[in-house]
C-alpha positions in Angstrom: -18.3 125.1 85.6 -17.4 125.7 89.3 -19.7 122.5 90.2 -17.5 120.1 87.4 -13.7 121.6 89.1 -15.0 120.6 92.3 -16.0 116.8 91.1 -12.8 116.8 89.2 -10.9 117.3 92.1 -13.1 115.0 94.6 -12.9 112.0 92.5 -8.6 112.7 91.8 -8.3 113.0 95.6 -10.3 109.7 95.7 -7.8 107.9 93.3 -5.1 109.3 95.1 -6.3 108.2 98.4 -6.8 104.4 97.1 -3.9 104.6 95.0 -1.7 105.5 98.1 -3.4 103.2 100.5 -2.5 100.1 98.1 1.0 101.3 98.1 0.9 101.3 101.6 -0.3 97.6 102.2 2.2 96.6 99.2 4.9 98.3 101.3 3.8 96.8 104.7 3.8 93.2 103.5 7.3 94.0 102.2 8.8 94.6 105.8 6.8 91.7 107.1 7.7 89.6 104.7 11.1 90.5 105.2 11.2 89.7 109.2 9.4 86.5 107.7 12.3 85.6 106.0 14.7 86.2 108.9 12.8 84.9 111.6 12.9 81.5 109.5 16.6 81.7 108.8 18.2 83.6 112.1 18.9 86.1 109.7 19.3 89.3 112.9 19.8 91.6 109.9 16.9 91.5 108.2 14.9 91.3 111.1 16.6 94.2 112.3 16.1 95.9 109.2 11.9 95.3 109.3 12.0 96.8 113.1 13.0 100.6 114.1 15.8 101.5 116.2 12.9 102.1 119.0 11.2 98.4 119.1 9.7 96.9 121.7 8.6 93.9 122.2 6.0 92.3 124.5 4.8 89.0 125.8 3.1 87.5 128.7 5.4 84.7 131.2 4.0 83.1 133.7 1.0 85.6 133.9 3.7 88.6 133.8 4.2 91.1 131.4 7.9 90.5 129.7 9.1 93.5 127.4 12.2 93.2 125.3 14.4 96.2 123.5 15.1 94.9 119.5 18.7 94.3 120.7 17.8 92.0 122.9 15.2 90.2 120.8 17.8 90.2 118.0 20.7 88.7 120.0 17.9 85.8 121.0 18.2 84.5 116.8 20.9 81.7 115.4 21.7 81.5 112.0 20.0 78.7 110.6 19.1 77.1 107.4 15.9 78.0 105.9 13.2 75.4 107.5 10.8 74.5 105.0 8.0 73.5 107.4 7.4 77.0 108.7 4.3 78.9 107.4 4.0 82.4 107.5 1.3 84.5 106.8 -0.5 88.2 107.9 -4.1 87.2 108.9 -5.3 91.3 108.8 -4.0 94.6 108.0 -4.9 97.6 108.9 -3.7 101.1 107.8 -4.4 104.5 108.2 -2.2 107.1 106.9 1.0 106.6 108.1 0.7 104.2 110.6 -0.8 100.6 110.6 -1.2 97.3 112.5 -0.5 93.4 111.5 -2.1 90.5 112.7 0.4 87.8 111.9 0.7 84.4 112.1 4.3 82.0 111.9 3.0 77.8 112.4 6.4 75.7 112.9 6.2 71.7 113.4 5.9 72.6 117.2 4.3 75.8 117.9 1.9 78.5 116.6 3.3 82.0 117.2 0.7 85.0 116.8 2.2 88.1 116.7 0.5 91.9 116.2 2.6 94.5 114.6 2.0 97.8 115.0 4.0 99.7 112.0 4.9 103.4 111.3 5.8 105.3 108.2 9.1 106.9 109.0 12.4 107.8 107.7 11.5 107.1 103.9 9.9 103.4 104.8 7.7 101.4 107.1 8.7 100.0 110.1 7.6 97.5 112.8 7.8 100.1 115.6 6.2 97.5 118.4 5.2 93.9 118.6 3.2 91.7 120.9 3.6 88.3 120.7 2.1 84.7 122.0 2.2 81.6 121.3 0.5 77.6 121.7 2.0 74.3 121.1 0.3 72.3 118.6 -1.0 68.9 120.3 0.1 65.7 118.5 -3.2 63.4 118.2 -2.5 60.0 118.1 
């Protein structure tokens, strides 16, 4: 009987774990989704609201390392119309209890941006909580 608990309660704490981690990604893509959204509109508030308070964000200029607070990433963003010739998308994800990282991609007519998103579970939600970023102009062939 002892031998049958202990299965019972392996395979529950299997479901749970699955169950959770599928919440998790369906969470994730909700806060990327939602600085998506605002990175194609200029839309600073929502994403503000996808990034924590403690943000920081990281690229490379002319072979230098160039990190940005979210204040001043945010105050970089216009308000803008909704371009429909943006494509957004999260190439991988990767979680592991309450944290996770986001290989993402945003293609405009011009550029490709690739960004990596490292997230956090915190305060009730997830949060981008540090971002590295490049980018590559798409050649025109002619």
């Amino acid at each position: 009987m002892k031998k049958q608990n202990l299965i019972f309660v392996l395979t529950l704490f299997c479901f749970m774990n699955v169950y959770s981690q599928n919440d998790s990604q369906a969470l994730i893509k909700e806060t990327i989704e939602m600085y998506f959204d605002g990175w194609k509109k200029g839309d600073t508030l929502k994403v503000g609201k996808a990034m924590h308070s403690t943000c920081k964000l990281k690229n490379v200029k002319e072979d230098k390392v160039v990190v940005f607070d979210r204040k001043t990433y945010l105050s970089g963003f216009k308000p803008k119309a909704t371009v429909e010739n943006i494509e957004s998308k999260i190439l991988n994800l990767d979680v592991t209890g309450n944290i996770a990282a986001a290989k993402c991609e945003i293609k405009t007519a011009k550029y490709i941006f690739i960004d990596y998103f490292n997230l956090m579970y915190t305060e009730g939600r997830w949060y981008i909580v540090d971002k590295i970023s490049t980018r590559k102009e798409i050649s025109k062939e002619k």
